[in-house]
N, C-alpha and C positions, 0 to 999 in steps of 0.2 A: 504494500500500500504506500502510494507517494501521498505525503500533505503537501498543500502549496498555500501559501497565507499570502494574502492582497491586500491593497488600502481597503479596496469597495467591492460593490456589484458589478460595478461597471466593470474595473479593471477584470472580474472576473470571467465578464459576461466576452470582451474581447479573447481571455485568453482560452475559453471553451471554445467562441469562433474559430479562432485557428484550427483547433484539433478537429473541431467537425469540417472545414472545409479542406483539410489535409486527408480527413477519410473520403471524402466526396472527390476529389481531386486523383485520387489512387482507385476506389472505385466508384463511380457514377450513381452504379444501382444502388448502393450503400441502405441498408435497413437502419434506422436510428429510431431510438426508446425515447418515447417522450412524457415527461415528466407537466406536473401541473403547480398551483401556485406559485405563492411572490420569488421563491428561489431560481429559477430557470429565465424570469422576464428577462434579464438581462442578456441572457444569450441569446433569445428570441431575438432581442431587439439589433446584436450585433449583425444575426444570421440575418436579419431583413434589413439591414444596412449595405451589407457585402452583394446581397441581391440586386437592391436598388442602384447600387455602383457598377454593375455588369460585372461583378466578381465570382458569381456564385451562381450554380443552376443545382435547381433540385428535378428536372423534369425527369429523371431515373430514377431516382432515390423512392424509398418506398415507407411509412414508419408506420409506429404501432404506439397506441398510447398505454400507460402504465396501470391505468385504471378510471371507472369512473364511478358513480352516484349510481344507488336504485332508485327507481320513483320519480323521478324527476318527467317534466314531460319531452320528450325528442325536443331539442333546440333551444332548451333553456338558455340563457345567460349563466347560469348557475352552473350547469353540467359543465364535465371539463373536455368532451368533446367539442361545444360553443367555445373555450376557451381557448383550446390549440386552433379552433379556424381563426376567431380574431386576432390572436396575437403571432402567430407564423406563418399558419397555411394561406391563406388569404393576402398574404403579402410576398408569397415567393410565389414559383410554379411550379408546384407539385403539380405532377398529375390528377385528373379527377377518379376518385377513389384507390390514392397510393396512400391517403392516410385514414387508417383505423381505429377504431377504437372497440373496445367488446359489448357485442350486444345485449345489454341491461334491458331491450325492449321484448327479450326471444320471451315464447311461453313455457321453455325450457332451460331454465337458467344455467344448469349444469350441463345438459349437454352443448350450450353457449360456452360456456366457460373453456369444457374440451374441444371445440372450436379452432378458439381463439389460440390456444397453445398451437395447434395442430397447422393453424394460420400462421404463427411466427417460424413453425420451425421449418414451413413448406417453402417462406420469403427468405432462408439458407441463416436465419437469425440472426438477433440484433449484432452491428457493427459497434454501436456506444450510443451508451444506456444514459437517457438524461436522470438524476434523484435529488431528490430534497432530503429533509428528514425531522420528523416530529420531535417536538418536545422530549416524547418519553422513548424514541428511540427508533419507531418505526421508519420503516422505507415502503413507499410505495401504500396501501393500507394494510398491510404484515405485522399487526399490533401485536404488542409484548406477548410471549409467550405462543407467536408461530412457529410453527416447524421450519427450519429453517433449508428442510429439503420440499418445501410446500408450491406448489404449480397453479396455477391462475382455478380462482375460486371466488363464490362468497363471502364477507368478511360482515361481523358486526363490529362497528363502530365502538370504543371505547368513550366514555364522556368528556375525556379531555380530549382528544383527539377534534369531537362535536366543540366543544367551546374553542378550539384553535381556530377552529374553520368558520365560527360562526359570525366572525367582521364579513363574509363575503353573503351572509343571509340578509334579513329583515329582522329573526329573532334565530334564538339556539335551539326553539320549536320546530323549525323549518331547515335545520341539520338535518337529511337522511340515516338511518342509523342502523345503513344496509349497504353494500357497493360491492363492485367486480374487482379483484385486485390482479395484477400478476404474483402469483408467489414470490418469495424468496430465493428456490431453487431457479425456475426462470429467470429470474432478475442474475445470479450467478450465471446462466449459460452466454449474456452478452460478453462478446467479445473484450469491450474497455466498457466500466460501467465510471463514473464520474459523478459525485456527489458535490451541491455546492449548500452552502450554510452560513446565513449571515445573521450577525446581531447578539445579543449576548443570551437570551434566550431560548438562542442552540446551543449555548457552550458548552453546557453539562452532557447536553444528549453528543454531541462531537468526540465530547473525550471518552466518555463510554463505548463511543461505538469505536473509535480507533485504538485508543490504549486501554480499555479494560478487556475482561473475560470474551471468548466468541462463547453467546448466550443468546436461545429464545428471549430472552427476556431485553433484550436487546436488539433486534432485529437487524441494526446494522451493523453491528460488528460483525455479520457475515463478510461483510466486503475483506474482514483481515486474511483472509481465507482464495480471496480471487488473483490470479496471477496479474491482472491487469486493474486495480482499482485507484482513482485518481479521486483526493476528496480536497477541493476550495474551498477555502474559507477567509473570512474578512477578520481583522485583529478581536473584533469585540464576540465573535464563535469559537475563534481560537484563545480567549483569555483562558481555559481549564486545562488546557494542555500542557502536559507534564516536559515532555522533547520540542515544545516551540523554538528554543532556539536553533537546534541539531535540524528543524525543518526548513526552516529559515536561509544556515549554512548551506545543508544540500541541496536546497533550490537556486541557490547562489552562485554556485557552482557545479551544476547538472550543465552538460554539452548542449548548446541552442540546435545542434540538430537531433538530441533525444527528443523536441518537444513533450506531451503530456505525457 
């Protein structure tokens, strides 16, 4: 696992751009994991800058999102497949229907679910995984105490998990407290999986998931475990980290053509 510490979002959100346009650049058709929430805008917003510059084509590329909402209605504002069109899809050129998300709308949720794995692994699977990560640990919605060999499923909502989520409702009544996730295990099959985490608020959950125990109870510190896991963070996510300086130095001095 590489740490990388940055002033900000921004600086973070450019230097994700790179790595994604450096897979896209090597391969075209490139499958990429996308992520939802305040942690990933920034690199949205890089990828649809490099777009807008004539820098970047995604008309190959194909992605999959990480998960989304039950119940909600098809094209919510709320839903996080509204969310990757507004903030990505809609502003590059994906193909029409390169990007995914698992069908919460099937009347078979689980055979939906087997689906959707069966969908990733058929598009030759993810190249780089976009993630955030919750307060108490979670990746993806893989709350404490998932299996960390766990493949795309239903997931109940934990109440914090609902109260994080709930600046993006009307009230914490109107938090779903039901959703498609990808596992664990899947989220491990992406090629480079890439965690970003800002603000102090991550802190705790950062240091647990990279320097403490690989535990369910922790859902990310699976990443300690991935041959390829790159996790960003801004100073005030990295204030708990025990080896901040030692990350500091080896990013310091890492080869500018290892990139991430």
């Amino acid at each position: 696992m590489e740490v990388v510490i940055v002033p900000g979002p921004g600086e973070a959100g450019a230097l994700v751009g790179d790595a994604i346009a450096g897979v896209l650049a090597a391969r075209p058709a490139a499958v990429l994991g996308l992520a939802t929430g305040s942690s990933p805008l920034a690199v949205y917003r890089d990828l649809a800058r490099r777009h807008a510059a004539g820098e970047l084509s995604f008309a190959a590329a194909r992605a999959f999102l990480l998960d989304e909402y039950i119940g909600l209605p098809a094209g919510d504002a709320r839903g996080y497949r509204r969310f990757i069109a507004d903030n990505l899809e809609r502003l590059v050129d994906f193909a029409p229907g390169a990007v995914r998300g698992p069908d919460v709308g099937a009347s078979d949720l689980v055979a939906a679910c087997t689906a959707y794995e069966e969908a990733i692994a058929a598009a030759g699977g993810v190249d780089l995984q976009l993630l955030g990560i919750g307060t108490d640990g979670h990746i993806g919605f893989n709350e404490p105490g998932s299996s960390l060999a766990s493949r795309t499923r239903i997931k109940t909502l934990t109440d914090q998990t609902r109260r994080d989520n709930a600046r993006f409702f009307a009230s914490l009544e109107e938090v779903p407290r039901h959703v498609v996730t990808q596992g664990v295990g899947t989220i491990l099959d992406a090629s480079h999986v890439v965690l970003l985490a800002f603000g102090g608020a991550k802190a705790a959950a950062v240091a647990r998931a990279v320097e403490g125990p690989v535990t369910a109870m922790v859902p990310g510190s699976a990443l300690q475990l991935h041959p390829h896991a790159t996790v960003v963070v801004d100073e005030a996510a990295a204030a708990s980290l025990t080896l901040a300086d030692y990350y500091r130095e080896t990013w310091r001095h890492k080869p500018p053509w290892q990139g991430l």
